[in-house]
Backbone of each chain as ProteinMPNN parsed JSONL, in Angstrom:
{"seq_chain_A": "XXXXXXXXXXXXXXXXXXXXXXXXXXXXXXXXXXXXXXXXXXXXXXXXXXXXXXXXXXXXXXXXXXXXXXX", "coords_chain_A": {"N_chain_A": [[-21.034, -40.393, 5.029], [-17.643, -39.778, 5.547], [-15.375, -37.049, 5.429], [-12.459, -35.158, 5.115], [-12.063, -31.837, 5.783], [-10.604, -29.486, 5.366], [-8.54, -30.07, 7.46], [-10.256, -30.784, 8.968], [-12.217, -33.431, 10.501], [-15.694, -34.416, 8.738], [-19.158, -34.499, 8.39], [-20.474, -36.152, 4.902], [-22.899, -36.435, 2.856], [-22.751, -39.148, 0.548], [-20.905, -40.088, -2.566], [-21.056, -37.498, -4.095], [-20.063, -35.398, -6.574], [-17.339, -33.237, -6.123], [-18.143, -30.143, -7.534], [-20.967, -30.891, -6.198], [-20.206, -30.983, -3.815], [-19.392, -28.326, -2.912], [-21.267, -26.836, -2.793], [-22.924, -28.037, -1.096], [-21.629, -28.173, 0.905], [-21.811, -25.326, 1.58], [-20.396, -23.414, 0.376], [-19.119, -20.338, -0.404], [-19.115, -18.561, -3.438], [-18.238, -20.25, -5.856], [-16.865, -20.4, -7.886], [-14.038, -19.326, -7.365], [-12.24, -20.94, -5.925], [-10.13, -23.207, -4.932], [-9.356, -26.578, -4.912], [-8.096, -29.312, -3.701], [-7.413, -32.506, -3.399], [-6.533, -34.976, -1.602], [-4.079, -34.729, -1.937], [-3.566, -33.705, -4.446], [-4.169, -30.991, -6.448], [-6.592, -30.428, -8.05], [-8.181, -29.645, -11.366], [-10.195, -26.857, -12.661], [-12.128, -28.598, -14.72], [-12.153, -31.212, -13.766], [-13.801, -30.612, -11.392], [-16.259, -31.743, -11.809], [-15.95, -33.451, -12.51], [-15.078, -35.411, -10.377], [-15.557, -37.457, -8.485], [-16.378, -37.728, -4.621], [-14.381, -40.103, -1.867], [-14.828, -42.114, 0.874], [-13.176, -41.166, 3.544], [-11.698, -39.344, 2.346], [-8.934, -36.343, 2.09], [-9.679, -33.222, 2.033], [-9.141, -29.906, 0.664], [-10.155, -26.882, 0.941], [-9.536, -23.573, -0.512], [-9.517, -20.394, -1.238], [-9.344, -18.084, -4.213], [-6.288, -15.922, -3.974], [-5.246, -12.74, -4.559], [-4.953, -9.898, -6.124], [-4.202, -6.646, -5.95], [-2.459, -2.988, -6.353], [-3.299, -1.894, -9.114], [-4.621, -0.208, -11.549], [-4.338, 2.868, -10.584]], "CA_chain_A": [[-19.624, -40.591, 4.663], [-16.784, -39.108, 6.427], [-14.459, -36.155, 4.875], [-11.762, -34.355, 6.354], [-12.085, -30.792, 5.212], [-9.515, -28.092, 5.772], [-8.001, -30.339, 8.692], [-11.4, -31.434, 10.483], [-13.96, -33.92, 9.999], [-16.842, -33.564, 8.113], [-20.138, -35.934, 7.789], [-20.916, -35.678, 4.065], [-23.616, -37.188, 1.944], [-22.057, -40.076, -0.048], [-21.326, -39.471, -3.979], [-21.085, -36.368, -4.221], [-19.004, -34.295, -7.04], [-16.488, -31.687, -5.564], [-18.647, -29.185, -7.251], [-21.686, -30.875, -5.165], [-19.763, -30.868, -2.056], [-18.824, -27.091, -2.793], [-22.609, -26.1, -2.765], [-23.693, -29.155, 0.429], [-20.466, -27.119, 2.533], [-22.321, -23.573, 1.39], [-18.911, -22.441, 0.095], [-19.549, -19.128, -1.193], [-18.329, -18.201, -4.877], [-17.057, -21.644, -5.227], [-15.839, -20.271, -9.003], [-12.664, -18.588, -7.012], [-11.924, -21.618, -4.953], [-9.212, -24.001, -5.698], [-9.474, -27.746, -4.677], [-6.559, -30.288, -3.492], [-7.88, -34.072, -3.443], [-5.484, -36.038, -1.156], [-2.46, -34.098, -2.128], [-3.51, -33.173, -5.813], [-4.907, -30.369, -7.379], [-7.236, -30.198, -8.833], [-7.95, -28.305, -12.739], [-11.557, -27.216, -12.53], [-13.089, -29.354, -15.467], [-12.351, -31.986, -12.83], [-14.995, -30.315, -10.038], [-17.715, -31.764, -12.221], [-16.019, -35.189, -12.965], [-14.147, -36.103, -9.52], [-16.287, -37.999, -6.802], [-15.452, -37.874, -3.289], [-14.607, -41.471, -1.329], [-14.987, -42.41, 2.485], [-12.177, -40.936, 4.119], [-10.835, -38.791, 1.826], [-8.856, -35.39, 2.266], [-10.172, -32.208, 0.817], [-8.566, -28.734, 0.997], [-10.449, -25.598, -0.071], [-8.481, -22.437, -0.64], [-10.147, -19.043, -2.088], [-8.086, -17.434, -4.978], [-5.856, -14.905, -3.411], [-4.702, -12.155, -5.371], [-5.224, -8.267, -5.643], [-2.873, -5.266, -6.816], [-2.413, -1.961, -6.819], [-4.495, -1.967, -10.225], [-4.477, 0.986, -12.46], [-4.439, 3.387, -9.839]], "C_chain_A": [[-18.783, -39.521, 5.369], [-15.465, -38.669, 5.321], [-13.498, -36.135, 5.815], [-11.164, -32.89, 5.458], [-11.144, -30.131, 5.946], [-9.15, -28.884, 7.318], [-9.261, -31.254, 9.62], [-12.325, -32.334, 9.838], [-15.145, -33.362, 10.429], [-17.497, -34.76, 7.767], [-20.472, -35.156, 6.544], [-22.083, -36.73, 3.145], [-22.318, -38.335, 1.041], [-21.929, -39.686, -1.525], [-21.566, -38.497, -4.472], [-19.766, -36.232, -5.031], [-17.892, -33.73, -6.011], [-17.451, -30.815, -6.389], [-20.328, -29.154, -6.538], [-21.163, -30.843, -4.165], [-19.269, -29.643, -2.049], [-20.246, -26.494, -2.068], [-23.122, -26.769, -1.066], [-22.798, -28.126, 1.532], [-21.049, -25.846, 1.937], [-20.719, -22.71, 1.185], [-19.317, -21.289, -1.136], [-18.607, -18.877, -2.786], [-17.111, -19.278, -5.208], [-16.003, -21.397, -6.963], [-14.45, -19.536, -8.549], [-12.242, -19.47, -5.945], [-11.114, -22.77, -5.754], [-9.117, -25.178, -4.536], [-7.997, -28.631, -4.486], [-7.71, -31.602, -2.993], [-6.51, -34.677, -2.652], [-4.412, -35.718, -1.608], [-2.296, -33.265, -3.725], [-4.571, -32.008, -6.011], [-5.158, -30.257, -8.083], [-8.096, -28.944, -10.099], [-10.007, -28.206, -12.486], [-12.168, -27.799, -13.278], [-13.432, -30.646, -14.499], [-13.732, -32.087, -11.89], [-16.167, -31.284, -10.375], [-17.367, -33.618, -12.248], [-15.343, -35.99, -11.484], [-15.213, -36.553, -8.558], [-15.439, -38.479, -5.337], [-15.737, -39.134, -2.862], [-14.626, -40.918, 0.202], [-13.074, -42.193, 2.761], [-11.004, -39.781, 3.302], [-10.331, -37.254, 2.288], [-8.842, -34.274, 1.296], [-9.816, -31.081, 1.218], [-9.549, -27.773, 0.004], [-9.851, -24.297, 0.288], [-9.279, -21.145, -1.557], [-8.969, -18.726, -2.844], [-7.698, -16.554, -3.668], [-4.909, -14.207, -3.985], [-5.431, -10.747, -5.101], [-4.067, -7.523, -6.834], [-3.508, -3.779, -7.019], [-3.767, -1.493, -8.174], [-3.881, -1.004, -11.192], [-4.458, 2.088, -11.801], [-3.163, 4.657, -10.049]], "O_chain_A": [[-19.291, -38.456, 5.721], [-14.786, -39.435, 4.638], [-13.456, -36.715, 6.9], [-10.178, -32.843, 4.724], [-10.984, -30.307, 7.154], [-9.495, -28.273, 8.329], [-9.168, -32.051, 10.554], [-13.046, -32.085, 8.872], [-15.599, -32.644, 11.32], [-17.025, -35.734, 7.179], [-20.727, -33.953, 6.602], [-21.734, -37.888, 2.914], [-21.109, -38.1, 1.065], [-22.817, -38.921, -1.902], [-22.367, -38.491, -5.407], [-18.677, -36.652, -4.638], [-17.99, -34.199, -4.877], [-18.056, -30.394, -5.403], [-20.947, -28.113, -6.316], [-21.972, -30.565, -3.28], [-18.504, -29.521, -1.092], [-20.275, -25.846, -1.022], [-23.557, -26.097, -0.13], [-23.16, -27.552, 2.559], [-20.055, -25.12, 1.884], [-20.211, -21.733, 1.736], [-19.671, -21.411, -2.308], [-17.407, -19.131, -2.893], [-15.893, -19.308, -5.032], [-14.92, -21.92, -7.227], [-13.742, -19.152, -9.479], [-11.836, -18.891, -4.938], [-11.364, -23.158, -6.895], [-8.847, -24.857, -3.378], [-6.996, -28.464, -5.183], [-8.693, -31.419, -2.276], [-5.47, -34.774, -3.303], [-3.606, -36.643, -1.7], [-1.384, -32.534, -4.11], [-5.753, -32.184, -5.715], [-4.458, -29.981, -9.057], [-8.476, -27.802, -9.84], [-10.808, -29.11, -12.248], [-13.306, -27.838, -12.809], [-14.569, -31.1, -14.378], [-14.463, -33.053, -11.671], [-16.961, -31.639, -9.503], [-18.096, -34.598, -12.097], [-15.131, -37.198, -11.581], [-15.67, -35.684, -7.816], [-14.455, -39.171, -5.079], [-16.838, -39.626, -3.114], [-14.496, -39.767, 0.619], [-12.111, -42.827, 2.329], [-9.845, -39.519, 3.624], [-11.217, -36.682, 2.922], [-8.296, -34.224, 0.193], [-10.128, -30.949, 2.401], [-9.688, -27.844, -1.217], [-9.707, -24.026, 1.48], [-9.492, -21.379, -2.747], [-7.825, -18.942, -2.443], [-8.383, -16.422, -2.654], [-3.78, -14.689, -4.073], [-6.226, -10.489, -4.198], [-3.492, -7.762, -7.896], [-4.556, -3.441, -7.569], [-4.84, -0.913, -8.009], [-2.706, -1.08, -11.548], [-4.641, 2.894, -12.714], [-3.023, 5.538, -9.2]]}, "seq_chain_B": "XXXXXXXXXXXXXXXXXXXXXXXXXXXXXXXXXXXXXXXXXXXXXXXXXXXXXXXXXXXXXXXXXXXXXXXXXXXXXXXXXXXXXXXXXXXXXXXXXXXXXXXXXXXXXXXXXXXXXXXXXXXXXXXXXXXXXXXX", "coords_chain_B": {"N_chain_B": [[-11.681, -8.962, 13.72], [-9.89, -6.677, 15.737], [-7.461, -5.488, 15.993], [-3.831, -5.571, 15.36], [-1.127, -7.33, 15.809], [2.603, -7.008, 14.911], [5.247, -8.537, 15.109], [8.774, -6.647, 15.4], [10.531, -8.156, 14.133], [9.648, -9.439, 11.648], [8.16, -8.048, 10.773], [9.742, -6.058, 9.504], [10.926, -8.494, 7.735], [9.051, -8.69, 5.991], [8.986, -6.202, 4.862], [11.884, -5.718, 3.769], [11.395, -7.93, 1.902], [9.608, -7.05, -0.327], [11.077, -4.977, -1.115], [12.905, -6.081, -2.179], [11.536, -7.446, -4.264], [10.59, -5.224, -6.338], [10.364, -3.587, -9.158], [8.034, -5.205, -8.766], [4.932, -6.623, -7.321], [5.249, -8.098, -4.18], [4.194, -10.665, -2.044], [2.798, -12.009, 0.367], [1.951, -14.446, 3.223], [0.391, -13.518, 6.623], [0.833, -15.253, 9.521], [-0.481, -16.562, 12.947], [-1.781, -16.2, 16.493], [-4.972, -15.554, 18.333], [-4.666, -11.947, 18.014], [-2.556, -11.708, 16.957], [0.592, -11.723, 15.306], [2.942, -14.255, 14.701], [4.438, -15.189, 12.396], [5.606, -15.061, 9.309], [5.224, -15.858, 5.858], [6.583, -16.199, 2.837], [5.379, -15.947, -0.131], [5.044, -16.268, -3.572], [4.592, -14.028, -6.347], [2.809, -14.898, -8.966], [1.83, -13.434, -11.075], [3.929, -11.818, -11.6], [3.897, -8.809, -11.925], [4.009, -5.5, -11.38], [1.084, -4.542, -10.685], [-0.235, -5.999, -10.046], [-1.253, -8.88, -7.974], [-1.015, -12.629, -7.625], [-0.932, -15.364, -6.014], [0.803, -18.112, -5.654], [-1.641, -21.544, -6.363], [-0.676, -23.987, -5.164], [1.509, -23.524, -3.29], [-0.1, -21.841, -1.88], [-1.923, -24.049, -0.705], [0.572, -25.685, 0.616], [0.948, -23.933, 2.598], [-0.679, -23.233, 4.12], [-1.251, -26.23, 5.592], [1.467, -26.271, 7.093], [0.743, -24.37, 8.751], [-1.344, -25.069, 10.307], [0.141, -27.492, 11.459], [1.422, -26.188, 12.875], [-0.104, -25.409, 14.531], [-0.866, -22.04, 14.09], [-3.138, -19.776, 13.014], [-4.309, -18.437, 10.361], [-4.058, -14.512, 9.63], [-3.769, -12.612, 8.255], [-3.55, -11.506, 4.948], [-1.002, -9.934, 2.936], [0.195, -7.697, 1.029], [2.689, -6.272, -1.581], [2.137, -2.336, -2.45], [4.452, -0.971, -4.881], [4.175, 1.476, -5.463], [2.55, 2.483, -5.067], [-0.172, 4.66, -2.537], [-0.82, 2.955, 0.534], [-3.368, 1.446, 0.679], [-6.341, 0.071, -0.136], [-7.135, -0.878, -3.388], [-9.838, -0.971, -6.093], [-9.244, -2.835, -6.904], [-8.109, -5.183, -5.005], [-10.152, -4.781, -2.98], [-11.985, -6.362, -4.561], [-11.098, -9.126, -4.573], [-10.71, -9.509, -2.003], [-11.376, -12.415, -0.496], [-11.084, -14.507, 0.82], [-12.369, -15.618, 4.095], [-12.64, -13.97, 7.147], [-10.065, -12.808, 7.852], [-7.611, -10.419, 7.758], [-6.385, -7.879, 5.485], [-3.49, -6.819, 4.437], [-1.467, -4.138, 3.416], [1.103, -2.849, 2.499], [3.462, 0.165, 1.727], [5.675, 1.128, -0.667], [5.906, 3.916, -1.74], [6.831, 5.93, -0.263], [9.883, 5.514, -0.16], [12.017, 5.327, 1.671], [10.362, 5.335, 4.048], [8.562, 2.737, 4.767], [4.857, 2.034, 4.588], [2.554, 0.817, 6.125], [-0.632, -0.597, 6.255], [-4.093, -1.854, 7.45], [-6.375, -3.742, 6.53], [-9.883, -4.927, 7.075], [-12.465, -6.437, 5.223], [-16.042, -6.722, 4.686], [-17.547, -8.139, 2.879], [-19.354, -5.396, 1.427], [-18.457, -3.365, 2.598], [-15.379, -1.929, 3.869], [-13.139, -1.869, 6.656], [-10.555, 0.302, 8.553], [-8.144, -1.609, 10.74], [-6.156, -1.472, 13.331], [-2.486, -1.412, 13.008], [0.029, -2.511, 15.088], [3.27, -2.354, 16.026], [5.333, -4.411, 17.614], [8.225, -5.291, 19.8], [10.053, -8.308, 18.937]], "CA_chain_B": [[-10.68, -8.512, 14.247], [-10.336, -5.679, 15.716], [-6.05, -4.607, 15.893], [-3.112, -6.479, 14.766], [0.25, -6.445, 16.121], [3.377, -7.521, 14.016], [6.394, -8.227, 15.777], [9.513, -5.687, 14.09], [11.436, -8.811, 12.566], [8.597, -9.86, 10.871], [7.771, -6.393, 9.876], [11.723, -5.971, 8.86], [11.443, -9.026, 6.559], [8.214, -8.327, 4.876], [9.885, -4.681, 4.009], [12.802, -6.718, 2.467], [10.818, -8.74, 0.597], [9.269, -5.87, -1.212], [12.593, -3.87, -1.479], [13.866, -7.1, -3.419], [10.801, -7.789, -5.412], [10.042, -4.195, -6.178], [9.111, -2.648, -8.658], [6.836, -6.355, -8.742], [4.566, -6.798, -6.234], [5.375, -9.036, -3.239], [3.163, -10.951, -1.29], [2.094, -13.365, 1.639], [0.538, -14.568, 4.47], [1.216, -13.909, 7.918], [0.115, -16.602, 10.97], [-0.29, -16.572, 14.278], [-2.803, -16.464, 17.563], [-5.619, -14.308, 18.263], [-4.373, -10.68, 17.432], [-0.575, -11.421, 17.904], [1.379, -12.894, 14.082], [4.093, -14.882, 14.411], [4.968, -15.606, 11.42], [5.15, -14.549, 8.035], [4.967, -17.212, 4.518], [6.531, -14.964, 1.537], [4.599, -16.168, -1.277], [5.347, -16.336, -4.929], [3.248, -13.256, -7.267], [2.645, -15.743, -10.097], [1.433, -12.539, -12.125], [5.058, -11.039, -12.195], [3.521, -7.462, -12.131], [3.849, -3.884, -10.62], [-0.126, -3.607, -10.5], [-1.24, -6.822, -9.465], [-0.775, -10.268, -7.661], [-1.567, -14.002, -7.648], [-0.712, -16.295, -5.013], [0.105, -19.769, -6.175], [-2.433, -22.052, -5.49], [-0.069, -25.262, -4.909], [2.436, -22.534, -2.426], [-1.101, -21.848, -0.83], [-2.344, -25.439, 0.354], [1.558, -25.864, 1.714], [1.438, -22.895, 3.69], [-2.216, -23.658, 5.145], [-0.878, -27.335, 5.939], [2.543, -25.856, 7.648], [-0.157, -23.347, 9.796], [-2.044, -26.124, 11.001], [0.804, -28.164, 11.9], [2.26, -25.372, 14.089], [-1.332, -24.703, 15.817], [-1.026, -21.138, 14.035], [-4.133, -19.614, 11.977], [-4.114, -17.419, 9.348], [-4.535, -13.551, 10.441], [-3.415, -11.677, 7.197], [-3.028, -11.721, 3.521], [-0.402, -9.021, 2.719], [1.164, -7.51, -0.564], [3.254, -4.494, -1.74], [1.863, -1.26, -3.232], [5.437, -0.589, -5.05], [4.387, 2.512, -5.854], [1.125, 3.616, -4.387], [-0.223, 4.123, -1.039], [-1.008, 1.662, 1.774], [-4.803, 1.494, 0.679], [-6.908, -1.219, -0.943], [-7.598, -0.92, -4.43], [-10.758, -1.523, -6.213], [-9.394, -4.807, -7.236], [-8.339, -5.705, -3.928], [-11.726, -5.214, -1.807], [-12.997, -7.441, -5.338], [-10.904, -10.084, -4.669], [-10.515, -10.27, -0.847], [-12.86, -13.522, -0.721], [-10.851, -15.277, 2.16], [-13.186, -15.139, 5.424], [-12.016, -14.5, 8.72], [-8.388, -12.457, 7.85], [-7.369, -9.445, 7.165], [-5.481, -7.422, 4.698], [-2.143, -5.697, 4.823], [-1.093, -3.333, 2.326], [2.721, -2.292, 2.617], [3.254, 0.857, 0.397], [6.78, 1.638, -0.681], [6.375, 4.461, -2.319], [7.849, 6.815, 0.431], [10.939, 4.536, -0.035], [12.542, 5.565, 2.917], [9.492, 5.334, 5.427], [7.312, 2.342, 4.497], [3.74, 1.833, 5.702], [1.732, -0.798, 6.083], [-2.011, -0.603, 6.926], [-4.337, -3.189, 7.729], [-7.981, -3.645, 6.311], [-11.14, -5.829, 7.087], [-13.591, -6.535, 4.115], [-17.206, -7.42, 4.954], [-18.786, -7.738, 2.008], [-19.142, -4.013, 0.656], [-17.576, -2.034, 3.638], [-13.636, -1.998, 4.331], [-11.932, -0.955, 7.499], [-9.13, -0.03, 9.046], [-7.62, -1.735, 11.593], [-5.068, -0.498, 13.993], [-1.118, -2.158, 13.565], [1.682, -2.252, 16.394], [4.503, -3.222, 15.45], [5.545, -4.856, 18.779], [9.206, -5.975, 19.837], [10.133, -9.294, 18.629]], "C_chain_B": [[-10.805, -6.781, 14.168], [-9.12, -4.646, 15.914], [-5.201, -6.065, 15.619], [-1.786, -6.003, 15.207], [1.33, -7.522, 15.764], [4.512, -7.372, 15.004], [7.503, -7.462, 14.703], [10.012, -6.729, 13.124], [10.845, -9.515, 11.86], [7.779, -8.749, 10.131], [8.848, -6.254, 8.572], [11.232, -7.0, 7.56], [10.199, -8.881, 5.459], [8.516, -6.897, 4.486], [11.149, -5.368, 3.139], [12.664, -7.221, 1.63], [9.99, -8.407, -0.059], [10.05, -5.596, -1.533], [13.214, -4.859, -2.789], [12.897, -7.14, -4.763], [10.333, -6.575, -6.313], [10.856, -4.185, -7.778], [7.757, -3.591, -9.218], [6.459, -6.161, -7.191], [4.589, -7.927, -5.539], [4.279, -9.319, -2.481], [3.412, -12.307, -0.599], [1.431, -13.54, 2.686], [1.008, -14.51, 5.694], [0.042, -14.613, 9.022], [0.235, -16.092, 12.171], [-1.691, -16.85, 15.362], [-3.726, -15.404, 17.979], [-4.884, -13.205, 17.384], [-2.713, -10.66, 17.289], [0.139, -12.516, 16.368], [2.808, -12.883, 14.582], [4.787, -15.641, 13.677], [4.872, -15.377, 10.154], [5.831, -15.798, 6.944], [5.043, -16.073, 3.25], [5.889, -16.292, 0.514], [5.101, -15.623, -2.962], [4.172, -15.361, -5.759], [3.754, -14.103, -8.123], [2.487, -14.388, -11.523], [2.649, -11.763, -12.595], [4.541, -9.685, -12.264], [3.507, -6.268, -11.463], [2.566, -3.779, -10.287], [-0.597, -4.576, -9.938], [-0.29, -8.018, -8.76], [-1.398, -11.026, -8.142], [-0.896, -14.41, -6.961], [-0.758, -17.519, -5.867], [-0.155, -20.55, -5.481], [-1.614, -23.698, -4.521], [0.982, -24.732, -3.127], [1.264, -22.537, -0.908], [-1.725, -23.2, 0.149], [-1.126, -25.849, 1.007], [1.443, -25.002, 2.93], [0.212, -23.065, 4.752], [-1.964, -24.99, 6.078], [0.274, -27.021, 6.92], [1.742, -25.084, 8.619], [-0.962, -24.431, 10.499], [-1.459, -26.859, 11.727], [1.224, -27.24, 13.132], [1.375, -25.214, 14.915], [-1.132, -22.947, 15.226], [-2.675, -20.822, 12.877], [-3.551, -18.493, 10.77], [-4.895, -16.103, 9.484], [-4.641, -12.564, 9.218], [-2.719, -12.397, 6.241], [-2.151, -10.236, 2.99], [-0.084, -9.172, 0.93], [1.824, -6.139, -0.317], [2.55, -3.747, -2.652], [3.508, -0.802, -3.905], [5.433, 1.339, -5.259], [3.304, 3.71, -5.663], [1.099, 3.298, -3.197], [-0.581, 2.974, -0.769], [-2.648, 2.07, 1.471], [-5.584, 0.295, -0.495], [-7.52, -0.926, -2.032], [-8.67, -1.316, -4.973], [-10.686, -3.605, -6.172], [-9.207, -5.582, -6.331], [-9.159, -5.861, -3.159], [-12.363, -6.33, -3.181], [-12.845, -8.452, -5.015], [-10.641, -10.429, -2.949], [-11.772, -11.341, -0.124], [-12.451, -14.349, 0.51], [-11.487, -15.158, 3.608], [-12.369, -14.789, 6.37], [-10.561, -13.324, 8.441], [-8.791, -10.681, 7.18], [-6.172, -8.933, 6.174], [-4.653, -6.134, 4.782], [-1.275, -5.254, 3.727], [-0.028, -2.863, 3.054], [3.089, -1.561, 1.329], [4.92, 0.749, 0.268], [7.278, 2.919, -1.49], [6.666, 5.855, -1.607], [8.912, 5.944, 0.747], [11.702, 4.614, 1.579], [11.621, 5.023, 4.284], [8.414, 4.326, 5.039], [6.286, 2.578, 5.119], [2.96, 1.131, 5.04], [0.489, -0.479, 6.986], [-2.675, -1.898, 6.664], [-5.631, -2.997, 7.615], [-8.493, -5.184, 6.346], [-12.015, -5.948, 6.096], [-14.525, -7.353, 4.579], [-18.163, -7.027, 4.034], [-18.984, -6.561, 1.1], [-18.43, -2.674, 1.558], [-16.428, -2.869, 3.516], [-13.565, -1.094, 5.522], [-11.057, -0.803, 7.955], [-8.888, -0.576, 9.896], [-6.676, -1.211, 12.407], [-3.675, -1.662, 14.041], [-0.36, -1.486, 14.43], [2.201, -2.808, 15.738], [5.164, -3.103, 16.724], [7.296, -5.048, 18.625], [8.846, -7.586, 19.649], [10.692, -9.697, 17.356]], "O_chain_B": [[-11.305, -5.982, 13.376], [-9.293, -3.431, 16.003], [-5.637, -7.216, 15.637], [-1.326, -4.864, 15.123], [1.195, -8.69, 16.127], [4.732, -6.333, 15.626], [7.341, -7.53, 13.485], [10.051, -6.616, 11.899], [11.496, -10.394, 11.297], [7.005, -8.743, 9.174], [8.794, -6.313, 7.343], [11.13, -6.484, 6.448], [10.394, -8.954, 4.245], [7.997, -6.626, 3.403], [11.169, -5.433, 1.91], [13.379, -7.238, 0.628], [9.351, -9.309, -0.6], [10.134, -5.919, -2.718], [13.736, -4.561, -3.863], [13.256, -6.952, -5.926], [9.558, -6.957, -7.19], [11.96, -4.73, -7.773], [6.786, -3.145, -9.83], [7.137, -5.781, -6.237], [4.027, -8.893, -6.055], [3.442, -8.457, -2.211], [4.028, -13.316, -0.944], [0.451, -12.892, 3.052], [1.923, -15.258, 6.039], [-1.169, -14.456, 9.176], [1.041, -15.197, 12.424], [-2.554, -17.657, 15.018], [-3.253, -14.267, 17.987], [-4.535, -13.449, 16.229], [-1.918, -9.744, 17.495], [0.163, -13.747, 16.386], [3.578, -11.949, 14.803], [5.56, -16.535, 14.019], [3.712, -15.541, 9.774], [6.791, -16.504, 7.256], [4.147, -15.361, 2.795], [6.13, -17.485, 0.695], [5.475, -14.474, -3.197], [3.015, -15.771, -5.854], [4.975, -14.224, -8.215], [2.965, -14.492, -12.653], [2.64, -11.144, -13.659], [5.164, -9.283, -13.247], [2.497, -6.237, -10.76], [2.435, -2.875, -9.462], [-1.515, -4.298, -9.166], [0.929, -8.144, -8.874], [-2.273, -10.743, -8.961], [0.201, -13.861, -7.066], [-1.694, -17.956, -6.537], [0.366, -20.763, -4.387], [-2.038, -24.235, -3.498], [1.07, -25.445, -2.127], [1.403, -22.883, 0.265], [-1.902, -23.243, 1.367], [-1.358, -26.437, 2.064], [1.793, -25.334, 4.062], [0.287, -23.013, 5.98], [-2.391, -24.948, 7.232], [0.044, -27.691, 7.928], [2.311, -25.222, 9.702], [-0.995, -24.195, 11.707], [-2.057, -27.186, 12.752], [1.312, -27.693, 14.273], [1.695, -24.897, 16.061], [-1.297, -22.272, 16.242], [-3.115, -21.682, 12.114], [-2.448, -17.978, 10.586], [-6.125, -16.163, 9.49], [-5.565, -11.751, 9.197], [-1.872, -13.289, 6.289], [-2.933, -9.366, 2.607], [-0.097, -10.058, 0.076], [1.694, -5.285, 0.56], [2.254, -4.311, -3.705], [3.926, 0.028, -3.098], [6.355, 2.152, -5.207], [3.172, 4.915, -5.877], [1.698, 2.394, -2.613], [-0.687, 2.045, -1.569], [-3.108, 3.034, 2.083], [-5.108, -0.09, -1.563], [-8.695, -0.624, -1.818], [-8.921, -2.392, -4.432], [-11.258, -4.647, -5.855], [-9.801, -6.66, -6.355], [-9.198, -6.905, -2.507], [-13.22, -7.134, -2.817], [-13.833, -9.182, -4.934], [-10.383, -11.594, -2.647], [-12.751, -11.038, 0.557], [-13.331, -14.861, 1.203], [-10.845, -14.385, 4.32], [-11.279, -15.359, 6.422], [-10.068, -13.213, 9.564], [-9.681, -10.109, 6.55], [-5.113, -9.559, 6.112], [-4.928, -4.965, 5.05], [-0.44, -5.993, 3.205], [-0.199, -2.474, 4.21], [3.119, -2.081, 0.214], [5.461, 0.22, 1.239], [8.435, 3.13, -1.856], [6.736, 6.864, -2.308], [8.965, 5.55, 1.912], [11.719, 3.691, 2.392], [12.08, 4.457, 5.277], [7.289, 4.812, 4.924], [6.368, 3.237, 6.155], [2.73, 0.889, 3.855], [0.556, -0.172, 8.176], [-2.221, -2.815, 5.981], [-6.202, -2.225, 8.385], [-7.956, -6.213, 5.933], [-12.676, -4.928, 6.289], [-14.25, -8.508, 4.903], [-19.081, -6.207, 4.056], [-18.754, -6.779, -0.09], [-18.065, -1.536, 1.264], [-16.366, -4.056, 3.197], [-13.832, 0.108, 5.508], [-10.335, -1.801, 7.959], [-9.7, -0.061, 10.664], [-6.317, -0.125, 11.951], [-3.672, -2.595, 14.845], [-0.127, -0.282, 14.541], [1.841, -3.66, 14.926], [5.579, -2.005, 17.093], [7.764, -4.977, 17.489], [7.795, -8.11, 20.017], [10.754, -10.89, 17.059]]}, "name": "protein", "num_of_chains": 2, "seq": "XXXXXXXXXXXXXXXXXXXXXXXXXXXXXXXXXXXXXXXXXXXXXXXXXXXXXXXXXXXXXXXXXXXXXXXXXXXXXXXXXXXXXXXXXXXXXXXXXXXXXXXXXXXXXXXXXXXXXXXXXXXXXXXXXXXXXXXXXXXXXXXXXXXXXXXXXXXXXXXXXXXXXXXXXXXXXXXXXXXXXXXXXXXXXXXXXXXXXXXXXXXXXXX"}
């Protein structure tokens, strides 16, 4: 089956979750990664319930955040 | 990466857009080609806070989509220190998880003279990079 990850195609197994297609793409610490489905984002209870189709577009994004801190 | 060079009015407006957001911390992303950004994406701190950020994630898949369209990549994830130095905090080497980019700390707390340094995270080391701040 054919993705199109972050801009590029991608051959992917068929039926696959989003949080199996986090682990099949070796996306590291996929608990700080935030998902867009064809224009939506996605809440993570989703990861477990959303299956990917033929042709669909998938955005992954790492949190991005920081600060000063307590410092 | 191994230096980074900011043109000034892209320097200039990420110092503005601290000065305004201050004493919250500002943040975004700047784009461009190999070693050379042309362009900076102020970003929304979701956290509202002096000590920390958040990037929102909806802000983030526009600005990745708008970088793609132009043919630019993504070179740096910046923020402001309002009040400490230009150096990466524990919580920042925790959370810099984005591959490939580096990070640009802009202090303001020599108000007068910002500075802005520029770190690599691999894993459990950080280093510095070297910024220009080029004409342009």
């Amino acid at each position: 089956m054919k993705l199109v990850i972050n801009g590029e195609e991608v051959k992917s197994k068929g039926g696959l979750s989003v949080s199996e297609l986090l682990v099949e793409q070796e996306v590291k610490m996929p608990e700080m990664v935030s998902v867009e489905i064809n224009g939506r984002i996605l809440r993570r209870p989703e990861f477990d319930t959303t299956v990917l189709n033929e042709g669909d577009k998938v955005e992954f994004l790492y949190f991005m955040g920081g600060g000063s801190g307590a410092e | 990466m191994t230096e980074l060079e900011i043109p000034v009015s892209v320097f200039d407006r990420m110092v503005a857009q601290a000065r305004a957001a201050a004493p919250i911390e500002s943040c975004g992303i700047l784009a461009g080609q190999e070693n050379r950004i042309e362009r900076l994406y102020e970003m929304t701190n979701i956290d509202k806070s002096p000590t920390h950020f958040t990037m929102d994630p909806a802000e983030q898949f526009a600005v990745v989509k708008k970088m793609r369209a132009a043919g630019l990549k993504m070179l740096a994830i910046y923020h402001s220190h309002p009040l400490t130095p230009a150096r990466l905090s524990a919580e920042d080497k925790r959370l810099a998880l984005t591959p490939d980019v580096a990070y640009l700390v802009l202090s303001l707390k020599d108000a007068e003279n910002p500075c802005a340094k520029v770190f690599v995270v691999d894993r459990d080391r950080t280093s510095e990079v070297p910024l220009t701040i080029v004409k342009g």
